[in-house]
N, C-alpha and C positions, 0 to 999 in steps of 0.2 A: 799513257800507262800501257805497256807490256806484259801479254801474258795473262792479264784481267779482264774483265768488261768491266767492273769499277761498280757494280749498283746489287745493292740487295732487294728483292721482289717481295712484299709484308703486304701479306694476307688473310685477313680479320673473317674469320667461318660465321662471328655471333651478328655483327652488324654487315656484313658483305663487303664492304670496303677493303683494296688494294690501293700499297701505297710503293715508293719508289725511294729509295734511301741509295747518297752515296758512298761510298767508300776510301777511307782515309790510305794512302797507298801506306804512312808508316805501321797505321795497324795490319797490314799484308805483309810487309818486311817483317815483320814480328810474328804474326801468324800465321803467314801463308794462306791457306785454305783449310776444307775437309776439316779432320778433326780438330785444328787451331783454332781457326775462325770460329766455327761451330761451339765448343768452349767457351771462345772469350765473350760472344753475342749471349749463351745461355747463363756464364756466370753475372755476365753483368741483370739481363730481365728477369729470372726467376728468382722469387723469394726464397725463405730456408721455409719448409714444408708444402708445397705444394703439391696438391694430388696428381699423381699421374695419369689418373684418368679423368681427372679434373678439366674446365676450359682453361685453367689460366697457367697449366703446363702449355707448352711449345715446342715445337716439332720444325727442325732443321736439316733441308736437304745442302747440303755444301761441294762444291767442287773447289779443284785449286791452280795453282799457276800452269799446269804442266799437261791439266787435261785439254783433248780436244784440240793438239800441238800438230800429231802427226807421226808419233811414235810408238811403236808396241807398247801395251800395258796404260796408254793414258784414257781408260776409259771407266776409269773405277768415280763414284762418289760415295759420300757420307749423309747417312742418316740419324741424328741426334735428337737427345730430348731428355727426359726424367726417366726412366723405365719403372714400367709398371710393375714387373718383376723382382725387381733388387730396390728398388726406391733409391736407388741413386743414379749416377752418371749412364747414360743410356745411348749404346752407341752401335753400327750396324755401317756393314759396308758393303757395298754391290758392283758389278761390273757388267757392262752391255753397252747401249745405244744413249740410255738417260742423259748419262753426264756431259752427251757432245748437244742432246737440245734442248737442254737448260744454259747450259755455256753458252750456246752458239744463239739462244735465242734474248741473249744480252745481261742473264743476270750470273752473278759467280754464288748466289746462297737465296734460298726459299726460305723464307718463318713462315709457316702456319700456326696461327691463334684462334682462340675460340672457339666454340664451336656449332654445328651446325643442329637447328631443329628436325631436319629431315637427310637425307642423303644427298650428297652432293660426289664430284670431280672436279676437279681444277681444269683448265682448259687452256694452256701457254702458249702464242703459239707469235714467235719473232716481235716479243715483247707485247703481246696485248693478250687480256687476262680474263677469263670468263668466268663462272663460277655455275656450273653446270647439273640442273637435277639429276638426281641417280637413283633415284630411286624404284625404277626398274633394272638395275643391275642389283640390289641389295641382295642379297642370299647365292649369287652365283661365285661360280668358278673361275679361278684368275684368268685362264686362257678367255673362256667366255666375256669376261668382263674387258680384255684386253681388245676382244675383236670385234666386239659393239661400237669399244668407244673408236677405235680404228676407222670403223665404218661410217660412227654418224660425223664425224671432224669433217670426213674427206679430203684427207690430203696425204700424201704421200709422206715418208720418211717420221712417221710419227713417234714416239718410245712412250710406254707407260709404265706404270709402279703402281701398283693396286694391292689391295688385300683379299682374302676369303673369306669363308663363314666365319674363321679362326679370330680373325681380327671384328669383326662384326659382333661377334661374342665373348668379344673381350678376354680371350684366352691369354696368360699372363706372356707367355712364352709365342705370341701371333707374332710373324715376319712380315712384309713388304717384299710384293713380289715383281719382277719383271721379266720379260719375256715367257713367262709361266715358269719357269726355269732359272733365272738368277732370283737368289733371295738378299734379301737387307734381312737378317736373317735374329742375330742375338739381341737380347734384353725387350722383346716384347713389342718393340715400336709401330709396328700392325694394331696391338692393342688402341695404343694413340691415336691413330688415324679412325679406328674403331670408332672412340669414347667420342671423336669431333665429327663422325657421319661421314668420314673422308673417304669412300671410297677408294678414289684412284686420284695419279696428280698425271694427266697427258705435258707432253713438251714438244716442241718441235720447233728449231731454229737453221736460220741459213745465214745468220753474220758471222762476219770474219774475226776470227783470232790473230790477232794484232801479236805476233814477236818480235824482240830486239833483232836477233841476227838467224833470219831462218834457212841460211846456206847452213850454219853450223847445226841447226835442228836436222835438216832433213841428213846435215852426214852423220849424226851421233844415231840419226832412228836407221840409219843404215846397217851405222857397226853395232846397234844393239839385234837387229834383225838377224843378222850374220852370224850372231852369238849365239843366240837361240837353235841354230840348226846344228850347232857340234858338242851344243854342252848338256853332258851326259843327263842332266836332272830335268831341261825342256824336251829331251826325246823323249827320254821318258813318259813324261806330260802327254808330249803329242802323239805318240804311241799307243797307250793303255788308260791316261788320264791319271789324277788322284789317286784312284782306286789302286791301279799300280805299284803303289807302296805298300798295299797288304803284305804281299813275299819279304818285304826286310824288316818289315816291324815282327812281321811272324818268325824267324827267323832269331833278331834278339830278343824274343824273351818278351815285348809291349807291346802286344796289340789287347787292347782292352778287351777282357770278356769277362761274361758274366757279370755284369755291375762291377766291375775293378777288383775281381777278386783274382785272375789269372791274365798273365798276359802272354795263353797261347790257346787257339781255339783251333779244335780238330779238322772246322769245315774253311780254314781260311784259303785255300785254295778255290774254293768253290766260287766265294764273293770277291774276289780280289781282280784287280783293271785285267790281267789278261785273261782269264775265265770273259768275261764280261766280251773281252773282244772276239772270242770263239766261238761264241755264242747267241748273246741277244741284240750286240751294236750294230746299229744301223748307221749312222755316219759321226766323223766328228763334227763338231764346231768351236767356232771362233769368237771371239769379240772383236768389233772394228780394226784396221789395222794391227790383228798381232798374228806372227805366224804359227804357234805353239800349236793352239787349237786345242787345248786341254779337256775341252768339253764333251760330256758323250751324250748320245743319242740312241736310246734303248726301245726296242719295240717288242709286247709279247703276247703273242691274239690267239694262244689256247692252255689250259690248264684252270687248274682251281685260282689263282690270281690274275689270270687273264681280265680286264685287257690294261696294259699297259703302253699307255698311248706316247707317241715321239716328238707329240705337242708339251710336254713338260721332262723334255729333257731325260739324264739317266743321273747315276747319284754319282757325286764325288769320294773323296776317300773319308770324309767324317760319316756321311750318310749310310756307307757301308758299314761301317765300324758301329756306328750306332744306333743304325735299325737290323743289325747281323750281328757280327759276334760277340756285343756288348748281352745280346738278348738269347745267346746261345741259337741263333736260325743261320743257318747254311742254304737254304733256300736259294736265291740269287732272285726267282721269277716274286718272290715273297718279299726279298729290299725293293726293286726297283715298287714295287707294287705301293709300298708304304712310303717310297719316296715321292714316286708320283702324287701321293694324296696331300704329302705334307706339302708340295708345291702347290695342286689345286686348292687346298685349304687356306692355305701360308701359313703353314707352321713352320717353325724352327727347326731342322730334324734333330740338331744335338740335344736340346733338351726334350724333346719328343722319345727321343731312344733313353734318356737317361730317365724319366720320369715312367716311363715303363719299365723299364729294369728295377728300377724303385719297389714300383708295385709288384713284379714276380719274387723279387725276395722279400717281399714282407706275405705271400702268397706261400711262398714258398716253407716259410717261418711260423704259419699259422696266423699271422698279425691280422692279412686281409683272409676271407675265406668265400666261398661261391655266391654266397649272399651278397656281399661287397661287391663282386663280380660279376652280378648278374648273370649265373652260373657259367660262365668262360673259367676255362681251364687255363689259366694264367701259368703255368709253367714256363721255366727257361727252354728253348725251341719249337716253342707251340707259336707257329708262324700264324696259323690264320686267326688265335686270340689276337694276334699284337696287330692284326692290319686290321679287327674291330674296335681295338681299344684306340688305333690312332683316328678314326672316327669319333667315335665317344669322346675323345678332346676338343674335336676342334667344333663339336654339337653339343659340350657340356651337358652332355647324357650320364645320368648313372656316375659311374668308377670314373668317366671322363670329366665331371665337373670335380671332383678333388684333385685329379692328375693336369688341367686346366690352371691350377693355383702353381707347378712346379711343385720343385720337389721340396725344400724348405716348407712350404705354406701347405704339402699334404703333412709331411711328416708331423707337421706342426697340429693338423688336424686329427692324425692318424692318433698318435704317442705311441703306447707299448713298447716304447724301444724303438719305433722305426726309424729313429732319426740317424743311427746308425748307417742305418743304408742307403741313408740321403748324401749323394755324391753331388756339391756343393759348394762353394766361395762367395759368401755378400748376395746369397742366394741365386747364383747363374751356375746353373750347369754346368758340370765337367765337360770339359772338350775330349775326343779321343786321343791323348796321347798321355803315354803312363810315364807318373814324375817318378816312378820308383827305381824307373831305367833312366831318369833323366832329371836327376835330383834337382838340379839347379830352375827345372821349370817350373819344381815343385812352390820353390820362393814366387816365382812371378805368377803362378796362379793367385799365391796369397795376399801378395800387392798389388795386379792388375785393377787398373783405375774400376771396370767394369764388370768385376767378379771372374770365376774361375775363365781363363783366357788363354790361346795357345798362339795367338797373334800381336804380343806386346810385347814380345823381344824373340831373338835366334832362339834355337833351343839347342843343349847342351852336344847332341852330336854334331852340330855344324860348328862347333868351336874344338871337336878333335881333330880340326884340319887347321894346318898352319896358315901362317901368316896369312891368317882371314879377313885383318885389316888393319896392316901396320902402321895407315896413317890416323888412327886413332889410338895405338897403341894395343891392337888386341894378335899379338905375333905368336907366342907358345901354343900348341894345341893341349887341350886338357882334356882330361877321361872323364864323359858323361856321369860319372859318379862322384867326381870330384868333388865338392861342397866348399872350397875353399874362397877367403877372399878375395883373391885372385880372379876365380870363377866367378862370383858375385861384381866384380868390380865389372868383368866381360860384357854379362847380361846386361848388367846398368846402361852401358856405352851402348848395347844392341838396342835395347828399350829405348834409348833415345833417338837412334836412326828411322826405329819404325816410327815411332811419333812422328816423325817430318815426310817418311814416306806419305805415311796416312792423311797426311795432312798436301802433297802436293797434288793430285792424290792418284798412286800407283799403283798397280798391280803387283804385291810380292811376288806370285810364280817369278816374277822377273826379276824382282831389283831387292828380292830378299838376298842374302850373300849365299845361300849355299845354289843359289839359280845360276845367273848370269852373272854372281859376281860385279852386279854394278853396286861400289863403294862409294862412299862416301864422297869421293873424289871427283867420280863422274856426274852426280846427280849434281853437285855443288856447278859444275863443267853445264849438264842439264839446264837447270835452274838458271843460270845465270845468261847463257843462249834466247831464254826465253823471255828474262826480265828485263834482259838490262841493265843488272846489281851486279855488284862484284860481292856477293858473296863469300864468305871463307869454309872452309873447314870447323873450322873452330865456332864460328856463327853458327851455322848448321848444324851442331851436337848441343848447342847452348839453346837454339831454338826446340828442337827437343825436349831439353830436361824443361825449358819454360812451359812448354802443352803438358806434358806430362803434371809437372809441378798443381797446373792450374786446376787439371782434372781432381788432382788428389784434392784441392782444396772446397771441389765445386761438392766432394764426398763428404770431406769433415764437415764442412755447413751442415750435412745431413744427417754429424753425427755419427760419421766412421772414423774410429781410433786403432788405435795395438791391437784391441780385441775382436777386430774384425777380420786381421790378416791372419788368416787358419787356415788348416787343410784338414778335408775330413779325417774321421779317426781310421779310414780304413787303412791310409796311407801309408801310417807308423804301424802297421800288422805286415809282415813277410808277405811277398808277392808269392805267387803260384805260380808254378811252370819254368822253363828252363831256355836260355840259359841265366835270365834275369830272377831267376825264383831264390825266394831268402830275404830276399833286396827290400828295403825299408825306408823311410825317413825317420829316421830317431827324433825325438824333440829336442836333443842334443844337437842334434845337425842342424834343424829347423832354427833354431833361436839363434843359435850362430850366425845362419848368414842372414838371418834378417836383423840380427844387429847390427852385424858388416853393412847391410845393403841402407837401413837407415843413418847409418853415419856418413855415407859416403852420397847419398841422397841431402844428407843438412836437415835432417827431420828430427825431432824430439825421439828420444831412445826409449824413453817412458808410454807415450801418448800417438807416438807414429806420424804428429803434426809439422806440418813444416816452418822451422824457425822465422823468426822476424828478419833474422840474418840473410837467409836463404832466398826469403822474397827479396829482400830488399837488391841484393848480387844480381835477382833477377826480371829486375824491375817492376814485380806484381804489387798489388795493393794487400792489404793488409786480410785476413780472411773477416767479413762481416758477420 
């Protein structure tokens, strides 16, 4: 078997016992890795309601064909489970060191079950499995927690994934952290690790990855490398980082401010990747083998937010957007400040920036008031309330034990109306990028397997560039405002690419289309290098719509239907600011292309479920 290690590592938290399962290669041809596998393993063991912070939820680390090869971008893996936050499909992706020594230490998928009485860590190391007290790490900080366990293993080339008090404390929205600085970041899954005592999961492996033809790997990771240094969106990257892209979103009209009610904030220059690089960065960084180096590293040792340490990293361009202009703070010394915490904590920071924003317009409204507040001045730009309040969450103090629930399950506590300013999809937080400028993303927040989502298909400006992927059929460029079925039919086809990305499992910066442009064509070219398959085109978009498919179904069991694919109400209210200001989702618009995108998905037009027809085309079982 190529490209695999072929065994899943199943590890039992309530009786201690690891066990060792192999792997079927047709179910790998089928689901690859990452989020496929991770899908078909959770749809098949979890029943229909189970707690998510329950033991008999499960918690899957997953890698796939492609990581741990030798090429830029393969060092991403998958974090899965129930999420404690939306109570559905629960999913999280990260990029570092993990995925090469889980891979490399023989297994391609971790389960963790059950859970533990006291604190524990996992302890992996070139396939033999410890199961480690931790309970003098409980209450610390991910870097800390990361350079204990470093220290007691004693071995070299180690990688860890831990949580913070956040996950300790069962905050809805707790990440999974690593390096102090990459997060497994959306739908809560730090809670999981929380609820089972998990600590941390250590790895470290030094066996070989096994390819079909690794002349052809190392010259594809060549002319991917090559690519990287001329194409205008990894300079970019490796320039200024994420953050970066404040100047074009500010620019048209979307950069999220104030809770989504403007998408133009007076201080974006301030926060944005090159401010950041005039000022507080101290170097970039990288992930294994990639040249990009996207990552920043911010340092800041005087002022009122001081210190800002270069042990967890500087913020990328969600971070900025959502602990900055979403919250009205121009600060910069004030983002990195609450990015770092949400690192050392493991929070999430998008739902961290959005659940505070929550709270300053219902603050701001009269809805919450000082009392609620524990007398902080919650206003929009009051930087040093919001880098109290991102404490208060992740210590379930005060304002922070409702803002802990997300924003759904405050507003839900709240009422008065706040549920208005609950920015929201199946309960996951808005990501920063405005559908009002970008209609068509506005659909795939609605139907993202995993609630509001800006990583489940392209988004509508990278399909104003032509012939984006004619071998899939996506050749015309269309005006980000577009709505048509056409534009829907786009998305679908995107939404199916990342699925198998996600699933091999890759680094968009790279191998999304508007990066390096590696299509459909090449990965399939990839892929295939690696396996040993002859893979097609057509395989490859079909494997897609099947993860995708299964996710949707792993939702209905949950009890998501039609009425769960919505967009807040603030959506359909005229954006503010120029040049994108006016700009709306009509429910005219909306129902359109989500009729379009269920007919053309084979889903029930009524119910949003997917036909018996649909499964059957795609060889799924029936939903239980």
């Amino acid at each position: 078997m190529y490209g695999f290690m072929g065994k899943i590592l199943r590890v039992n938290l309530t009786d201690g016992k690891t066990s060792v399962e192999l792997l079927c290669e047709d179910d790998l041809r089928k689901f690859l890795g990452g989020r496929g596998l991770a899908v078909r393993l959770l749809y098949r063991e979890l029943g229909r309601g189970v707690d998510p912070l329950g033991a008999d939820n499960k918690l899957v680390f997953s890698v796939g064909p492609l990581n741990a090869i030798g090429v830029p971008g393969d060092t991403r893996f998958v974090v899965a489970g129930k999420s404690p936050l939306t109570g559905i499909w629960g999913e999280a992706n990260c990029s570092g060191w993990f995925a090469d020594g889980l891979k490399k230490s023989g297994y391609d998928v971790l389960i963790v079950e059950g859970a533990s009485e006291s604190p524990v860590y996992l302890w992996i190391n070139n396939g033999n499995v410890e199961i480690r007290d931790a309970r003098r790490l409980w209450g610390k900080w991910t870097f800390e927690t990361e350079s204990i366990i470093k220290d007691e293993v004693r071995e070299r080339g180690v990688a860890v994934a831990a949580i913070g008090p956040a996950g300790e404390n069962l905050v809805k929205y707790a990440a999974i952290v690593h390096t102090a600085h990459r997060a497994a970041g959306r739908t809560g899954l730090g809670a999981v690790m929380g609820s089972k005592k998990l600590k941390a999961v250590a790895v470290k492996g030094d066996k070989e990855v096994k390819v079909a033809d690794p002349e052809k790997i190392r010259e594809l990771g060549k002319k991917i490398a090559a690519e990287t240094l001329t194409n205008p969106i990894t300079r970019l990257l490796r320039d200024y980082g994420q953050a970066g892209f404040v100047p074009d979103l500010q620019s048209q009209g979307i950069l999220p401010t104030r809770n989504f009610r403007s998408g133009v904030f007076e201080g974006a220059d301030k926060i944005s990747g090159q401010n950041m690089a005039k000022t507080i960065l101290v170097r970039r960084d990288a992930c294994p083998r990639c040249p990009v180096a996207c990552k920043r590293v911010v340092e800041v040792k005087d002022g009122p937010f001081a210190p800002v340490s270069p042990e967890y990293g500087g913020p990328e361009y969600e971070n900025v957007a959502s602990l900055g202009s979403l919250l009205g703070i121009e600060d910069l010394n004030a983002v990195c400040r609450m990015n770092m915490l949400c690192n050392a904590y493991g929070l999430d920071t998008i739902s961290t920036g959005v659940s505070i924003a929550f709270a300053m317009e219902c603050y701001e409204n009269g809805i919450l008031t000082k009392v609620d507040t524990e007398g902080l001045e919650l206003a929009f730009g009051n930087a040093k309330a919001a880098v109290e309040v991102v404490r208060k969450i992740a210590y379930r103090e005060g304002l922070g034990n409702l803002l802990a629930e997300g924003v759904r399950g405050a507003a839900k506590k709240v009422g008065r109306g706040s549920e208005k300013f609950a920015m929201e999809v199946k309960g996951l937080e808005v990501p920063m990028h405005e559908p009002r400028g970008k209609k068509g993303l506005g659909l795939i927040y609605a139907v993202s397997n995993r609630g509001a989502c800006h990583v489940q298909s392209m988004h509508d400006t990278d399909i104003e560039a032509p012939n984006m992927a004619p071998e899939i059929g996506i050749t015309a460029p269309m005006f980000r405002l577009d709505t048509s079925r056409e534009k829907v039919l786009a998305l679908k086809k995107t939404q199916d690419y990342v699925a198998v990305v996600n699933s091999l499992v890759l680094c968009e910066c790279i191998y999304w289309f508007g990066g390096v442009h590696y299509r459909p064509t090449e990965l399939v070219e990839l892929l295939n290098a690696a396996t040993g398959w002859n893979y097609t085109v057509e395989e490859f978009m079909k494997t897609g719509e099947k993860i995708n498919t299964l996710c949707r179904m792993f939702n209905v069991r949950e009890g998501i239907s039609r009425r769960d694919d919505y967009l807040p109400p603030r959506f359909t209210q005229p954006l503010e600011g120029v040049p994108t200001g006016g700009q709306s989702i009509t429910a005219e618009e909306f129902n359109s292309m989500l009729k379009d995108y269920y007919d053309i998905c084979g889903w029930n037009p009524e119910t949003g479920v997917p036909t018996k027809e649909k499964l059957t085309e795609l060889g799924l079982e029936p939903i239980d």
